[in-house]
C-alpha positions in Angstrom: 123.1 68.3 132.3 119.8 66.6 132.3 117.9 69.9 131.9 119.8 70.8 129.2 117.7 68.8 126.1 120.3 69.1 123.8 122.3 66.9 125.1 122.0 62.9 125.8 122.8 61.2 129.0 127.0 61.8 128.2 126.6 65.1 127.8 126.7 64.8 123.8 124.7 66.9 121.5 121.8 65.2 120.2 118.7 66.4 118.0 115.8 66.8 120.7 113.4 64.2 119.6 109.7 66.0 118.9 107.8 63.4 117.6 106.1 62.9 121.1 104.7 66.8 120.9 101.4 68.2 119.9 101.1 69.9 116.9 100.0 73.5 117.4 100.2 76.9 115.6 103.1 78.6 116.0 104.4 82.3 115.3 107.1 84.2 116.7 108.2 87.5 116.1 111.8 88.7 116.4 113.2 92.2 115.9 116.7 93.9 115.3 118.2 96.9 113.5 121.0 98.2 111.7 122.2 101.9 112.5 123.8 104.1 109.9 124.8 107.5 108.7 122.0 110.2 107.9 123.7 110.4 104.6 123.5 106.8 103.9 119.9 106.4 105.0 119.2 109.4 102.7 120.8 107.6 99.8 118.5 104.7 100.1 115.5 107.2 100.5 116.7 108.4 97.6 116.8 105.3 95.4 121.1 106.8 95.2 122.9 103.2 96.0 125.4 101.6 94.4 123.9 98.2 94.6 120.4 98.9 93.7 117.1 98.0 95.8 117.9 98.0 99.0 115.4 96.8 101.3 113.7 95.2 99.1 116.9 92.9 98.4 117.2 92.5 102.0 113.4 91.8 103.1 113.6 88.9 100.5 117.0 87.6 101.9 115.5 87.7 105.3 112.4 85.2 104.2 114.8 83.3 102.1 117.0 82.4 105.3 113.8 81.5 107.7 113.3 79.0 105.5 116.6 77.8 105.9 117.5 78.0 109.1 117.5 74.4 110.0 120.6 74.2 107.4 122.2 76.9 109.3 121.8 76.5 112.9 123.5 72.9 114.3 120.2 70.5 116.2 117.4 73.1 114.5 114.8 71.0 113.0 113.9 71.7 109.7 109.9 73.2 109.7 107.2 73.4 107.2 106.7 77.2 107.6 103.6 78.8 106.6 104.4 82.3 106.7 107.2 84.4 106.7 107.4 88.1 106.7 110.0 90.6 107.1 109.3 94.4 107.5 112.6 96.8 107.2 111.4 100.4 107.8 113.9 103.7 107.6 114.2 105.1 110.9 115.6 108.6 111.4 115.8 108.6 115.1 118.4 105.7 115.0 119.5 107.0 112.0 119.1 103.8 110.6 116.3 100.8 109.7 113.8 99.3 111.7 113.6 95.2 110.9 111.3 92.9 111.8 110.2 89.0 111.1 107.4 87.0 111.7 107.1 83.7 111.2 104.6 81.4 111.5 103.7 77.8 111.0 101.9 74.4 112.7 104.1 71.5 114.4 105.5 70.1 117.1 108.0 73.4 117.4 108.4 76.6 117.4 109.9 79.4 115.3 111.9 82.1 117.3 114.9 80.6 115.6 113.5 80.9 111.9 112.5 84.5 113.2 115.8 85.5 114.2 117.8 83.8 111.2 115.1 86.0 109.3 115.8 89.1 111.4 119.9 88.9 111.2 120.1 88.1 107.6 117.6 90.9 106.8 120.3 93.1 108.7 123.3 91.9 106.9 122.0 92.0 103.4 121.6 95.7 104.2 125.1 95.7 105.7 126.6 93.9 102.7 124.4 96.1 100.0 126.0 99.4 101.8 128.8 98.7 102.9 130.4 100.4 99.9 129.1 104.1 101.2 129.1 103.5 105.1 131.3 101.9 107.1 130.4 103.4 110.5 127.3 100.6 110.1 126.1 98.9 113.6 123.4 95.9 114.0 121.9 95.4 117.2 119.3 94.2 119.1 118.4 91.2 117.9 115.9 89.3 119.5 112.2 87.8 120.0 109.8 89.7 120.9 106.7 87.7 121.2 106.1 83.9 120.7 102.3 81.8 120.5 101.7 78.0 120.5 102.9 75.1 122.3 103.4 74.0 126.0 104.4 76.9 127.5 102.1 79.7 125.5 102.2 83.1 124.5 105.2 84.9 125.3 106.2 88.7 125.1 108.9 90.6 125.4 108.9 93.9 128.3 108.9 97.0 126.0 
């Protein structure tokens, strides 16, 4: 259990003490998407949904939860972000939407978590704003795609 660093010398959870780390810049990038009906992606095209601006709503409930995340997620330390964007694009080959975060900031940590909080509440404020006229909705694949700063570097994800 030693490699594990969430947890102390009995095995119980702990915050992972990062006061000892170098502060570095930090971004990470996380992607994920919601798949839908033709007819419903059309509606949103179309400015035709019950509940009103639909990405829009959703892209700002994605940077809102980022910034949360440390409330959300058990042992996540809370970060002074410095950027946070989220991207939701209509796709018609899924049919569906395209969503991506990135977030970025300079610490002792990084911010794939903030990324993917971003990421999957991005996906279900679209869920939740059309849920009304789809229910055949799917999200999926969830995940980081790249990562900078810190010990271990740059990271990305095979395409």
């Amino acid at each position: 259990m030693s490699e594990l660093t969430h947890l102390d010398d009995q095995g119980r959870a702990h915050m992972v003490d990062i006061s000892g780390k170098e502060a570095t810049a930090r971004v990470a990038t996380a992607r994920g998407r919601l798949t839908c009906a033709s007819a419903t992606l059309d509606a949103v095209r179309k400015g035709k949904t019950p509940k009103g601006a639909v990405i829009s709503t959703a892209e700002i409930a994605g940077i809102m939860a980022a910034k949360r995340t440390a409330d959300l997620i058990p042992l996540c330390h809370p970060l002074a972000l410095s950027k946070v964007s989220v991207t939701i694009a209509p796709d018609d080959d899924l049919p569906g939407f395209a969503v991506e975060a990135e977030v970025r900031t300079t610490g002792p940590t990084g911010v794939e978590m903030e990324a993917l909080t971003a990421v999957s509440t991005a996906c279900l404020t679209l869920f939740d704003m059309l849920k009304a006229i789809d229910r055949t909705m799917e999200i999926s694949g969830i995940r980081v795609v790249t990562k900078t700063g810190g010990k271990s570097g740059a990271w990305g994800a095979e395409a």
